[in-house]
PyMOL CGO cylinders between C-alpha atoms (Angstrom):
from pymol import cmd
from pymol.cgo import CYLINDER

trace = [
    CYLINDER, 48.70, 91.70, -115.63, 52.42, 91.91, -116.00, 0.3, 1, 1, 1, 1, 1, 1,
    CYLINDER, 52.42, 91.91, -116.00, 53.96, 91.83, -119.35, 0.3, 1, 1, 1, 1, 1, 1,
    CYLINDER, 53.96, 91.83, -119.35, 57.81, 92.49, -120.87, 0.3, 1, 1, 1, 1, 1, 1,
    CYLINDER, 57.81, 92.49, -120.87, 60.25, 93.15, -123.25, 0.3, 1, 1, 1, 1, 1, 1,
    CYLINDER, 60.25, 93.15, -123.25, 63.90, 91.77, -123.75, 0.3, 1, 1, 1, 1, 1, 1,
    CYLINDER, 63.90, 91.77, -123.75, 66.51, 92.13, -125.16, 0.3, 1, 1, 1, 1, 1, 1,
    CYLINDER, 66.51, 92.13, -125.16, 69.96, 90.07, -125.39, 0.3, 1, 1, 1, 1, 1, 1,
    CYLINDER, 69.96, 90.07, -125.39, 73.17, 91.23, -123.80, 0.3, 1, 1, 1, 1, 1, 1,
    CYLINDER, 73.17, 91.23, -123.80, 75.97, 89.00, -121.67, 0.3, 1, 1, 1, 1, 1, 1,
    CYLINDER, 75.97, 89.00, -121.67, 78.52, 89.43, -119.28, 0.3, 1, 1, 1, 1, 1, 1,
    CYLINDER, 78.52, 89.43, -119.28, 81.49, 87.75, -117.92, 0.3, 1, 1, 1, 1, 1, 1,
    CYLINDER, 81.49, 87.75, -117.92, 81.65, 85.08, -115.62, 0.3, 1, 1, 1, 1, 1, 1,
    CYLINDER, 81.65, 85.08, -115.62, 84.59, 85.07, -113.08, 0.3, 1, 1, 1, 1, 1, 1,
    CYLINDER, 84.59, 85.07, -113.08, 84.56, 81.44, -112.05, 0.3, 1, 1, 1, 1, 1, 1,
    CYLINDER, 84.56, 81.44, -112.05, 84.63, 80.08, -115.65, 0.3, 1, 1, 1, 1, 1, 1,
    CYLINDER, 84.63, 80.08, -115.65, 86.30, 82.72, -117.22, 0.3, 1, 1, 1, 1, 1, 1,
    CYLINDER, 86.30, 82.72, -117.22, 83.43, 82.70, -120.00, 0.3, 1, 1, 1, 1, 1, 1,
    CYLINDER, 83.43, 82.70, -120.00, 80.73, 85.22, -121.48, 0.3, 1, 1, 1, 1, 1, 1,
    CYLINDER, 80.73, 85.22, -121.48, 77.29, 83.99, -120.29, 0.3, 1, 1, 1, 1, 1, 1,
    CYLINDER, 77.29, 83.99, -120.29, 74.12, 85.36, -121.98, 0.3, 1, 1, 1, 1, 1, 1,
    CYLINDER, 74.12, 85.36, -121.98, 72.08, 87.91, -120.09, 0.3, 1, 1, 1, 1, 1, 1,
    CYLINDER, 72.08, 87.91, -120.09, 68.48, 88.69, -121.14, 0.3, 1, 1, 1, 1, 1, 1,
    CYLINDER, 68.48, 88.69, -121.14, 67.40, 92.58, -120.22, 0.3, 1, 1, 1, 1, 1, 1,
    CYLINDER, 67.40, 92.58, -120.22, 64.55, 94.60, -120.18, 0.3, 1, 1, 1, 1, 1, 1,
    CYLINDER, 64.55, 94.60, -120.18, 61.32, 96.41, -118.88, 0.3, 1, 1, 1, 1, 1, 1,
    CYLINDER, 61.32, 96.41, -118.88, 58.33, 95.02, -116.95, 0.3, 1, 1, 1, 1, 1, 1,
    CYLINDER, 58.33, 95.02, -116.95, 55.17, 96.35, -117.44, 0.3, 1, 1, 1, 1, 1, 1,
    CYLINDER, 55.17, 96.35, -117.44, 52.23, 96.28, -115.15, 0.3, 1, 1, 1, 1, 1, 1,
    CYLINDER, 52.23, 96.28, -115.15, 48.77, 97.27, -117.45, 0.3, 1, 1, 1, 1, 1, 1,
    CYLINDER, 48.77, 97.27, -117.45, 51.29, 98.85, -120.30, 0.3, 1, 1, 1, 1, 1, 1,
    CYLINDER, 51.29, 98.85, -120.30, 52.46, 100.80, -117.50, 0.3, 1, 1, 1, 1, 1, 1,
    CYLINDER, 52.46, 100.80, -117.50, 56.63, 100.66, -116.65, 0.3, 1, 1, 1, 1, 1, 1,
    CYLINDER, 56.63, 100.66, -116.65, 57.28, 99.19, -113.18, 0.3, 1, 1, 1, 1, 1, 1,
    CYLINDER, 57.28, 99.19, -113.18, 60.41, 98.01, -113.35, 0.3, 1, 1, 1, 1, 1, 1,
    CYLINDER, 60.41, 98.01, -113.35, 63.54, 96.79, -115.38, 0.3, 1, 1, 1, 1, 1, 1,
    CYLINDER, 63.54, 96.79, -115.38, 65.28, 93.50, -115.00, 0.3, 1, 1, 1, 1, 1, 1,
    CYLINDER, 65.28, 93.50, -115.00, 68.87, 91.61, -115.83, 0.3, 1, 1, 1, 1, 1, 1,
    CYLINDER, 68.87, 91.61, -115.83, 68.21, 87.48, -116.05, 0.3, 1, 1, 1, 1, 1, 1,
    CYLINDER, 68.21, 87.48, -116.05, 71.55, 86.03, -116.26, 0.3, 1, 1, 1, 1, 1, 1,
    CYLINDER, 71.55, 86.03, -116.26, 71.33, 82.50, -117.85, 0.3, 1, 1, 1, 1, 1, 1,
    CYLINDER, 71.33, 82.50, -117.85, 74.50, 80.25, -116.65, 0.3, 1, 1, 1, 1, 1, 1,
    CYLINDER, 74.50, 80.25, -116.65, 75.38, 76.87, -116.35, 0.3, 1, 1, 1, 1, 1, 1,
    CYLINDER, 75.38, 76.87, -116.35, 78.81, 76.63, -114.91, 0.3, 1, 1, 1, 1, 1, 1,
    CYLINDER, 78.81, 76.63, -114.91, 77.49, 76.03, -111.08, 0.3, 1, 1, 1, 1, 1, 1,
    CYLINDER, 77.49, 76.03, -111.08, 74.97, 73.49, -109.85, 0.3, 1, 1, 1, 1, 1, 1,
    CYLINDER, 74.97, 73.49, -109.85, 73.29, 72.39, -113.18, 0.3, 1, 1, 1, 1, 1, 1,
    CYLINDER, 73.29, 72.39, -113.18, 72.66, 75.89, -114.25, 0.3, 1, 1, 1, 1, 1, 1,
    CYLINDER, 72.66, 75.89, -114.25, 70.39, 78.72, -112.68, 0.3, 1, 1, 1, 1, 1, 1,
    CYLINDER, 70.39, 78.72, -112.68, 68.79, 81.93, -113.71, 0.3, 1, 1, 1, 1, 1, 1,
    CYLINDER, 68.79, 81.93, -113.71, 70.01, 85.15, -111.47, 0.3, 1, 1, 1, 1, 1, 1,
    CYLINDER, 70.01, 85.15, -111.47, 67.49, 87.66, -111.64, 0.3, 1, 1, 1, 1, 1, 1,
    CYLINDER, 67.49, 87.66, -111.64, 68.07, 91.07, -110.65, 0.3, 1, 1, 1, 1, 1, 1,
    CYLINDER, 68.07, 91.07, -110.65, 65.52, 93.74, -110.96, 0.3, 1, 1, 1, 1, 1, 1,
    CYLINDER, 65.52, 93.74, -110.96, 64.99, 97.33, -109.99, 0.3, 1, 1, 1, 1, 1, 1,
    CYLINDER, 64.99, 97.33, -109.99, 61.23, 98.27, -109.18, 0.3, 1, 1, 1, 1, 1, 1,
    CYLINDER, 61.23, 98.27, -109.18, 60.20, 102.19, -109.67, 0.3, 1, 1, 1, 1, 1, 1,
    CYLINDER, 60.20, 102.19, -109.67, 58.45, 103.45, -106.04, 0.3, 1, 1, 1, 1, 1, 1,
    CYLINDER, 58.45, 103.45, -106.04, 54.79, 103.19, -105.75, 0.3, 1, 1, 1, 1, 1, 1,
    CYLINDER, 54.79, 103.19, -105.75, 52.16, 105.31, -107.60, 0.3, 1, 1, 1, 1, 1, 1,
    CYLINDER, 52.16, 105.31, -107.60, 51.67, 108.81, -105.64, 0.3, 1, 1, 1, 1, 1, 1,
    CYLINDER, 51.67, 108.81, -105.64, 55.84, 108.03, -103.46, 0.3, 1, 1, 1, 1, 1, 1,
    CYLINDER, 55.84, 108.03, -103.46, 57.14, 111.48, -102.83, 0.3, 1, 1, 1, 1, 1, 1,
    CYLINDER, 57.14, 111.48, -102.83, 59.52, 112.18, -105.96, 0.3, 1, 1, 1, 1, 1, 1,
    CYLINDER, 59.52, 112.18, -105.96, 62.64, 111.37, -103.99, 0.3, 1, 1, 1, 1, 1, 1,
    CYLINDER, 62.64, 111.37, -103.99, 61.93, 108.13, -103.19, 0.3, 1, 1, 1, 1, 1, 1,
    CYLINDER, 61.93, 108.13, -103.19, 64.45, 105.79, -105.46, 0.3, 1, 1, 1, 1, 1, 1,
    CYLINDER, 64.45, 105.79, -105.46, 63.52, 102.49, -107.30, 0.3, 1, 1, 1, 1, 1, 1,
    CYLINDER, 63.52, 102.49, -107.30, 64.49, 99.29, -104.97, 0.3, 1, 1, 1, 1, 1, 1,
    CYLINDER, 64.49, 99.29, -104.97, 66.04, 96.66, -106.65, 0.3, 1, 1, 1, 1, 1, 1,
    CYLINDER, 66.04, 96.66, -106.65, 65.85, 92.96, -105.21, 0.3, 1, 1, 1, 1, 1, 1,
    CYLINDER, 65.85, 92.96, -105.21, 68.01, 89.69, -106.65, 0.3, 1, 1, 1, 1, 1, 1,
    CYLINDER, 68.01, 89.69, -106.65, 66.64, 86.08, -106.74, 0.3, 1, 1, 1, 1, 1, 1,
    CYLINDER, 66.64, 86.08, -106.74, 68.34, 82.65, -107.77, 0.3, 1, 1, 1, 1, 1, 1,
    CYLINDER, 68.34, 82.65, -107.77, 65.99, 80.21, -110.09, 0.3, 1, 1, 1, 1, 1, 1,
    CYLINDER, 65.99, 80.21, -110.09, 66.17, 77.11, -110.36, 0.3, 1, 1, 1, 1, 1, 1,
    CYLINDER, 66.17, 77.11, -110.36, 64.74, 74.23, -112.53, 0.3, 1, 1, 1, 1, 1, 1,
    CYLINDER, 64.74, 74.23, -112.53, 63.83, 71.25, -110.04, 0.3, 1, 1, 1, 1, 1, 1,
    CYLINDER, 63.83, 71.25, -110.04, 61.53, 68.53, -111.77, 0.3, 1, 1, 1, 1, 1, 1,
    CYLINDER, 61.53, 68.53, -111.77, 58.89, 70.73, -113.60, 0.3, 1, 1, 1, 1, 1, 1,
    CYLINDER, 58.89, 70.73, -113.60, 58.91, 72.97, -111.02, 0.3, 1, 1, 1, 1, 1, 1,
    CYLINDER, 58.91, 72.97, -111.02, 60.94, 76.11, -110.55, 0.3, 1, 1, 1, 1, 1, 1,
    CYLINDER, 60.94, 76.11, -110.55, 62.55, 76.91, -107.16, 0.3, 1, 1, 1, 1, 1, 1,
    CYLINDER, 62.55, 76.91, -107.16, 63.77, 80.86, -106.17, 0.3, 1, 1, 1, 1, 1, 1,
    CYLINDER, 63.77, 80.86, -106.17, 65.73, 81.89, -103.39, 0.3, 1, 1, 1, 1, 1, 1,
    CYLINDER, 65.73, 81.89, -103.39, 66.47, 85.28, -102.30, 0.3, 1, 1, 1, 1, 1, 1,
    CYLINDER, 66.47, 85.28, -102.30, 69.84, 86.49, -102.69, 0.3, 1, 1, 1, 1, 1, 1,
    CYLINDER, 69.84, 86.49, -102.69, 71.58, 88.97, -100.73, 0.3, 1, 1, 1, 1, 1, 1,
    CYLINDER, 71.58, 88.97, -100.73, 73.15, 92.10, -102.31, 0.3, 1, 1, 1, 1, 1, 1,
    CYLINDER, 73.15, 92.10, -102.31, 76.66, 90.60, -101.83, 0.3, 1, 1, 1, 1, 1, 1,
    CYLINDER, 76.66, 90.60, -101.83, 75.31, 87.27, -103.59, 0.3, 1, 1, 1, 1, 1, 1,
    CYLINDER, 75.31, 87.27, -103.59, 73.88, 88.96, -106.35, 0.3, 1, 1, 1, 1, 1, 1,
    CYLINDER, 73.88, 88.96, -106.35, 75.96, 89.74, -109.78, 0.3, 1, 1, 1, 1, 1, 1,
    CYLINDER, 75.96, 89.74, -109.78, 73.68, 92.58, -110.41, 0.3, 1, 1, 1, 1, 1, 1,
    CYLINDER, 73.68, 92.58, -110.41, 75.21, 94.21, -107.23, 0.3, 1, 1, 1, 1, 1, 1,
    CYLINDER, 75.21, 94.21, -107.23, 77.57, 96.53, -109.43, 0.3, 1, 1, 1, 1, 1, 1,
    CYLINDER, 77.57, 96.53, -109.43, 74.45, 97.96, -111.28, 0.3, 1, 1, 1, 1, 1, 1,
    CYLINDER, 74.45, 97.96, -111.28, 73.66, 100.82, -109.46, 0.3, 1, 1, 1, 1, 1, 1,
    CYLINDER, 73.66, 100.82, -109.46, 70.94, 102.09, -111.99, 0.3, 1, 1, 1, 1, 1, 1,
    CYLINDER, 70.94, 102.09, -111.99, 68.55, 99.38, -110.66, 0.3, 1, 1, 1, 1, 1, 1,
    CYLINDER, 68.55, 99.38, -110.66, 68.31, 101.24, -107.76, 0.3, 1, 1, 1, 1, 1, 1,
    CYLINDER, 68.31, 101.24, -107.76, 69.35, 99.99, -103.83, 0.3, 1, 1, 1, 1, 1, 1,
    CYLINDER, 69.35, 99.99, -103.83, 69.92, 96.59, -103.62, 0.3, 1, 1, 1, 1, 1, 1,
    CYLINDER, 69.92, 96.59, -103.62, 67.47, 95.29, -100.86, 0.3, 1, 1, 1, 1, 1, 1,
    CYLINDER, 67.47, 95.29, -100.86, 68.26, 92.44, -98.64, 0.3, 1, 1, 1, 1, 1, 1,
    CYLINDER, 68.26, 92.44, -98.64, 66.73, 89.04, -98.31, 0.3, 1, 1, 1, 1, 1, 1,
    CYLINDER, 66.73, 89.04, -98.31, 65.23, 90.22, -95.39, 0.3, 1, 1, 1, 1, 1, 1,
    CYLINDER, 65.23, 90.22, -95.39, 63.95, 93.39, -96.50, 0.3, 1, 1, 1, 1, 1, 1,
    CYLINDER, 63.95, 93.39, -96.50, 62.06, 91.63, -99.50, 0.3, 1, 1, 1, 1, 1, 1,
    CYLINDER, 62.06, 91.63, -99.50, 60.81, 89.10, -97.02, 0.3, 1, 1, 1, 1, 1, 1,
    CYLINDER, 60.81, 89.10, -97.02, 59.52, 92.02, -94.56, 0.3, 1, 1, 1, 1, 1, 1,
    CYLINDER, 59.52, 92.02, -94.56, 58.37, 94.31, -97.72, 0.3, 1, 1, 1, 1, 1, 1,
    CYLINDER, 58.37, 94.31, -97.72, 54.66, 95.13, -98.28, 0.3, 1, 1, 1, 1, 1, 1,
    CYLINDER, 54.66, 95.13, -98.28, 55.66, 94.57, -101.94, 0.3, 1, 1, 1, 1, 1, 1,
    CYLINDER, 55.66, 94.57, -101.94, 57.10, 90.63, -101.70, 0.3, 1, 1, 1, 1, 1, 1,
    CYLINDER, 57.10, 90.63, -101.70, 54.17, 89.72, -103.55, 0.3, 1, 1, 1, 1, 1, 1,
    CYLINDER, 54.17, 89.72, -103.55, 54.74, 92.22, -106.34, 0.3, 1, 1, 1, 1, 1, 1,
    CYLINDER, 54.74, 92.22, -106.34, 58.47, 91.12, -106.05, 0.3, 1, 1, 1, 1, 1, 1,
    CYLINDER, 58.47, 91.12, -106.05, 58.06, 87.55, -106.72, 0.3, 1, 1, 1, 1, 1, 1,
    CYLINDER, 58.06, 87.55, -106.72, 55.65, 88.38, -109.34, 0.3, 1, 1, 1, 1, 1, 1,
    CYLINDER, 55.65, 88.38, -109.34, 58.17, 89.57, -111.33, 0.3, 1, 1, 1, 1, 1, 1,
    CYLINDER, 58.17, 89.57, -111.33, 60.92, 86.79, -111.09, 0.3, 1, 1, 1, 1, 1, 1,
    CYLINDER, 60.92, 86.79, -111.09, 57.36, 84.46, -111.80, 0.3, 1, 1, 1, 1, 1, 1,
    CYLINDER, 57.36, 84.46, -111.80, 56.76, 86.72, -115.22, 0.3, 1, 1, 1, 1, 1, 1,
    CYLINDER, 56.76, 86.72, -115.22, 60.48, 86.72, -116.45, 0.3, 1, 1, 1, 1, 1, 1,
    CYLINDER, 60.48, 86.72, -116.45, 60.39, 82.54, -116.10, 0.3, 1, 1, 1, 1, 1, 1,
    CYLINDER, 60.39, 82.54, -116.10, 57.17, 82.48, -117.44, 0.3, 1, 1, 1, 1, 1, 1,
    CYLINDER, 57.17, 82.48, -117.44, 56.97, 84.73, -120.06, 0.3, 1, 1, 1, 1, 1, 1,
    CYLINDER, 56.97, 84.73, -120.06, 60.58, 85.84, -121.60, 0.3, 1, 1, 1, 1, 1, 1,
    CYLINDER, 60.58, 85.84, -121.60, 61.25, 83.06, -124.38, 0.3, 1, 1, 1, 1, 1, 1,
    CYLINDER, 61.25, 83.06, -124.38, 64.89, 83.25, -123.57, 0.3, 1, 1, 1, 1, 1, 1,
    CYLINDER, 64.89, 83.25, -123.57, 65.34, 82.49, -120.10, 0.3, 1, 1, 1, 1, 1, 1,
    CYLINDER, 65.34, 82.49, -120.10, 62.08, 80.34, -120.85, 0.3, 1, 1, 1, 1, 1, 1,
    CYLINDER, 62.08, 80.34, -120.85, 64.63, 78.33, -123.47, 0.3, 1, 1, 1, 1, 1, 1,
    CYLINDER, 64.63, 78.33, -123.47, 67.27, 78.06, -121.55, 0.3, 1, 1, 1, 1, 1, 1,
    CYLINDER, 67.27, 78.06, -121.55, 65.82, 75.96, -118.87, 0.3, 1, 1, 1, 1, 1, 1,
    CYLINDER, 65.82, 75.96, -118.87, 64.04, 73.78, -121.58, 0.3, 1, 1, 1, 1, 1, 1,
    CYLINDER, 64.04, 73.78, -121.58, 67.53, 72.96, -122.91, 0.3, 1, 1, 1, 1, 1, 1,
    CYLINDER, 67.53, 72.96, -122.91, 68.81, 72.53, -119.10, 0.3, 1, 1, 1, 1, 1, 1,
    CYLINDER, 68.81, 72.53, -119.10, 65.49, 70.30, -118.60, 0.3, 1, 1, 1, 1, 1, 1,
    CYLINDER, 65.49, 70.30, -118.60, 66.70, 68.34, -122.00, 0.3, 1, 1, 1, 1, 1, 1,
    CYLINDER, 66.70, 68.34, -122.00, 70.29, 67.35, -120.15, 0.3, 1, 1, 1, 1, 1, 1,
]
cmd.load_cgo(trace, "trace")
């Protein structure tokens, strides 16, 4: 079972010229660390979205070279139902952030033994961080 912390933070939104808030932190897989994540909560394009972006630490038993890979995914609130779509590393604000590891492209999450795992985490940050989970209740509430 996947659980997490957060913690707030924002950055700076180049189309609007405004601060956004950000929620940040780990994801754990059995108390565990697997990975860490940036959710960026903004509503100045097409109703407002959630861009995840999260770096994932190699397999159990990887050689000790092997970096984290770090994926990006665009949420959306449709109905009561919440809609992702893979972003590519040139799409994704969390491009810049090195420490999440290599930025992977839509088609290498797609062709990735770990999609599953992948989309497992964008499902636990909407599902289970009371920020991000807030923000699209007040974006539901519009």
């Amino acid at each position: 079972m996947l659980t997490l912390d957060y913690q707030p933070a924002s950055e700076f939104c180049a189309h609007c010229q405004e601060d956004y808030a950000v929620s940040r932190g780990s994801i754990f897989e059995d108390g565990a660390p697997r990975a860490i994540y940036l959710a960026g909560m903004h509503a100045c394009q097409d109703g407002g979205s959630v861009i995840l972006g999260a770096g994932v630490m190699p397999p159990d038993g990887s050689p000790p070279d092997v970096r984290p890979e770090a994926f990006s995914i665009q949420i959306w609130l449709v109905n009561d139902n919440f809609e992702m779509t893979l972003l590519d590393p040139e799409q994704s604000p969390w491009r810049t952030h090195p420490y999440l590891g290599r930025m992977l492209t839509r088609t290498e999450v797609l062709g990735s033994p770990r999609k599953e795992f992948f989309f497992s985490i964008a499902d636990c940050v909407v599902n289970r961080n009371p920020t991000v989970f807030a923000f699209f209740k007040m974006l539901e509430r519009r």
